[in-house]
C-alpha positions in Angstrom: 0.0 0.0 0.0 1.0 3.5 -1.2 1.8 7.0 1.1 -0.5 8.4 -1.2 -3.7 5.4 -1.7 -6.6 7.3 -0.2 -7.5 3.8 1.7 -4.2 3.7 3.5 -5.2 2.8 7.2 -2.4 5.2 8.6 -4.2 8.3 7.2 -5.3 10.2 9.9 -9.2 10.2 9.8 -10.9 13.8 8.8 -10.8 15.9 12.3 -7.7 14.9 13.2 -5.7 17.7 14.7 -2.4 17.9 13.4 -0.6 20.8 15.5 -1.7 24.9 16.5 -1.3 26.8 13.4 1.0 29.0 15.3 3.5 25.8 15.3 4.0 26.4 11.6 6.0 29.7 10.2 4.9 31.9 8.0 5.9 31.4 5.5 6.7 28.1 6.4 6.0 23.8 6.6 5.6 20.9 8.2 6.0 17.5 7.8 3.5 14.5 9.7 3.8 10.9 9.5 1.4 8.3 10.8 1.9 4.6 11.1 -0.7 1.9 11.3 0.7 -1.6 11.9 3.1 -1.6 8.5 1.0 1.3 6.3 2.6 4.6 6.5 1.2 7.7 6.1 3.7 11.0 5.5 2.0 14.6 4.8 2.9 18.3 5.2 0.9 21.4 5.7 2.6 24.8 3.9 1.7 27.9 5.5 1.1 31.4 4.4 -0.3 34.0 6.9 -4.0 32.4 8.2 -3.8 29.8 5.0 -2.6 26.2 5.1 -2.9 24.0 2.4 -1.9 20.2 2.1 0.2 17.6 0.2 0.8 14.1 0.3 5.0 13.8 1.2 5.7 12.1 -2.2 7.2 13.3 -5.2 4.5 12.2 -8.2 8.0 11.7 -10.4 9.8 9.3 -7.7 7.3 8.1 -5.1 10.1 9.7 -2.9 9.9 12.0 0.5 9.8 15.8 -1.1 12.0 17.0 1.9 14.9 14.9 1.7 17.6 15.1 4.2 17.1 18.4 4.5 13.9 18.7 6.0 12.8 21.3 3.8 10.3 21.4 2.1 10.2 25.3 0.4 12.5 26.9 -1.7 14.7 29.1 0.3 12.7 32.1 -0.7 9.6 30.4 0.6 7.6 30.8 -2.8 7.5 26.9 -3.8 7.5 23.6 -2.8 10.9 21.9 -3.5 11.7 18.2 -4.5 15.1 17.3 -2.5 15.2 14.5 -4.3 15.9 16.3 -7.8 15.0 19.7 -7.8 11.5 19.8 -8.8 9.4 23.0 -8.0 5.8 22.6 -7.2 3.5 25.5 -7.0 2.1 25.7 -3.2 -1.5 26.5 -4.5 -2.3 23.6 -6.3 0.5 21.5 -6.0 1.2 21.7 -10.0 5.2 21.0 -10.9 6.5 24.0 -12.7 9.6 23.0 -13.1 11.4 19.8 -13.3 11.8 16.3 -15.1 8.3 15.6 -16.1 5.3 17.9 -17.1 1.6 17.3 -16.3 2.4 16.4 -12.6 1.1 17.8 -9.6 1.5 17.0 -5.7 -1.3 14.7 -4.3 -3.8 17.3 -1.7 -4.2 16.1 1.2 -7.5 18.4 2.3 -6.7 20.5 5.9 -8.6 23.1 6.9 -7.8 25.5 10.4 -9.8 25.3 13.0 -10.2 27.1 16.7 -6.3 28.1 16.0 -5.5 24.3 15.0 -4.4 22.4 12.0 -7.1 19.9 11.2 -7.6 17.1 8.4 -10.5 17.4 6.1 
């Protein structure tokens, strides 16, 4: 079973509160990761002012972890979502790749929403 299968029993269920918003810069990311027996789940909120939005922590290219050793996830100017694994730039948005070694890609969402000051799954 996939990171990004939408039946994967590690994917936090919709309400799930993920962190206060306020644990997130601005502009800023964070990466969560939720295990169920052997399924794995790995997503990361981006943050801009009181908006958050959500991806799936897998490069539609590779399959691999978008932050690499790093940790990042942005470009150092904070404007798009980076591949570590090869450079690819994703616009934070929609998750569309804008850059990189395949067209027609995009990140997959993973639907969060804020609520009472909190990160929450959709």
């Amino acid at each position: 079973m996939s990171r990004t299968d939408p039946d994967n029993p590690a994917r936090p269920m919709p309400g799930t509160v993920l962190c206060p918003l306020d644990e997130i810069a601005s502009p800023g990311a964070r990466g969560f990761r939720f295990r169920v027996d052997q399924a794995v789940f790995a997503g990361f909120v981006v943050r801009r002012g009181e908006a958050v939005v959500g991806y799936v922590d897998s490069c539609p290219h590779a399959g691999w972890p978008l932050a690499g050793p790093s940790g990042r996830f942005l470009t150092r100017d904070n404007d798009l979502i980076l591949c570590g694994g090869h450079a690819a730039l994703f616009r934070i948005d929609d998750g569309a790749m804008v850059a990189g070694p395949c067209e027609n890609l995009a990140l997959t969402p993973w639907p969060v929403r804020i609520e009472d000051g909190a990160v929450v799954t959709d």
